[in-house]
N, C-alpha and C positions, 0 to 999 in steps of 0.2 A: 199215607198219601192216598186220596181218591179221585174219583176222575170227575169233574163237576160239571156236569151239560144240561143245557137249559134249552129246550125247543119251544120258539112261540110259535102257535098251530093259525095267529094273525099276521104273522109276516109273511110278507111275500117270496119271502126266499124258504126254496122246497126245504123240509126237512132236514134230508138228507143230507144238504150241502150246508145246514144250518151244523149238522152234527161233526159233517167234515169238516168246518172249517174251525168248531171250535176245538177238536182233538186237534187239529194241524198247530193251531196255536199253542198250544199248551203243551208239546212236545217241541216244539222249536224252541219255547221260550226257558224247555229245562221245568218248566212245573210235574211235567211226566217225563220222568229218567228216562232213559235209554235201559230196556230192560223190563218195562214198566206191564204188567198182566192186562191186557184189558179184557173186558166184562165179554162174556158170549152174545154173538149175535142175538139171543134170544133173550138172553137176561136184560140185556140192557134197552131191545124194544121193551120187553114187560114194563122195566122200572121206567122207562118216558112214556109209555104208552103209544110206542109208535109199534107199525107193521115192521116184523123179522125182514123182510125185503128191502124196505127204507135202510135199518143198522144194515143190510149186508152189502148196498149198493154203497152207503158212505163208506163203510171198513173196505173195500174193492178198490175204489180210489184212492185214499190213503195208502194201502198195497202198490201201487203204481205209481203215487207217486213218490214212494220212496218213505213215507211217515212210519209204516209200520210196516209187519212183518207175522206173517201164518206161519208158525213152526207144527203142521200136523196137528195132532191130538191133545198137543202139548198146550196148545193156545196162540193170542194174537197178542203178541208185542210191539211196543216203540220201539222202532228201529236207528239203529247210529246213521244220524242225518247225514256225517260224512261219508260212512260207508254207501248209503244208496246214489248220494249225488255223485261218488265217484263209479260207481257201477254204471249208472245212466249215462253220465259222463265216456267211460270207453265205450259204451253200445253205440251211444250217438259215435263215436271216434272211429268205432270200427264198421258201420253202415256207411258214412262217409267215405271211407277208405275204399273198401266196395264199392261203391257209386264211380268215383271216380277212376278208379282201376276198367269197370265197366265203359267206359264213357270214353276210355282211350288217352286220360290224360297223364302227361309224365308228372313221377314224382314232384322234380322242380315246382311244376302249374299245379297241382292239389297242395302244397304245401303254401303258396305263393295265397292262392284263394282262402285256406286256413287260414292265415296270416291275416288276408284281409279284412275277414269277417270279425277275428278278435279286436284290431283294431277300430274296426265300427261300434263293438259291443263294449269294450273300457275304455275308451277312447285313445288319441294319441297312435 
């Protein structure tokens, strides 16, 4: 398996977000495992011929959003898309909690507004 990205230098869409979006793809879609090596910052500017900064700003966002995964020295992996949505998932859970605790509201009313907001977001 290799990782296949294609930057056109005439689209209007930066680089960076060209290269993020198609690693994003291809890790959601299961083309790159969970597990999966990616290429070093540097190697894989060289092999597109883009600047180290462009691969570092796209592999940053991926990091964040959960796609991948910096283990150290070891390298940058594809990360278990469930693992990170559920890790994002308690931060947002647990900043909310906080918010609301701050803000003076009882349990009941932070639970009530939870509530409300999921049923605007699946409906029902």
């Amino acid at each position: 398996m290799t990782l296949k990205i294609s930057v056109d230098a005439a689209s209007p869409t930066a680089p960076y977000e060209q290269l993020r979006a198609q690693i994003s793809a291809q890790a959601r879609s299961g083309r790159l495992p969970v597990g999966y090596k990616l290429p070093t910052v540097r190697g894989l500017a060289e092999d597109l011929g883009l600047a180290a900064n462009t691969v570092a700003k796209a592999y940053r966002v991926l990091e964040t959003d959960g796609v991948i995964e910096t283990r150290g020295r070891a390298g940058t992996f594809v990360a278990a898309a469930g693992d990170a949505a559920a890790r994002q998932a308690a931060t947002a859970a647990a900043a909310y909690a906080a918010e609301a605790h701050r803000l003076g509201l009882t349990r009941a009313d932070a639970e009530a507004a939870v509530a409300d907001a999921l049923r605007a977001a699946y409906g029902g």
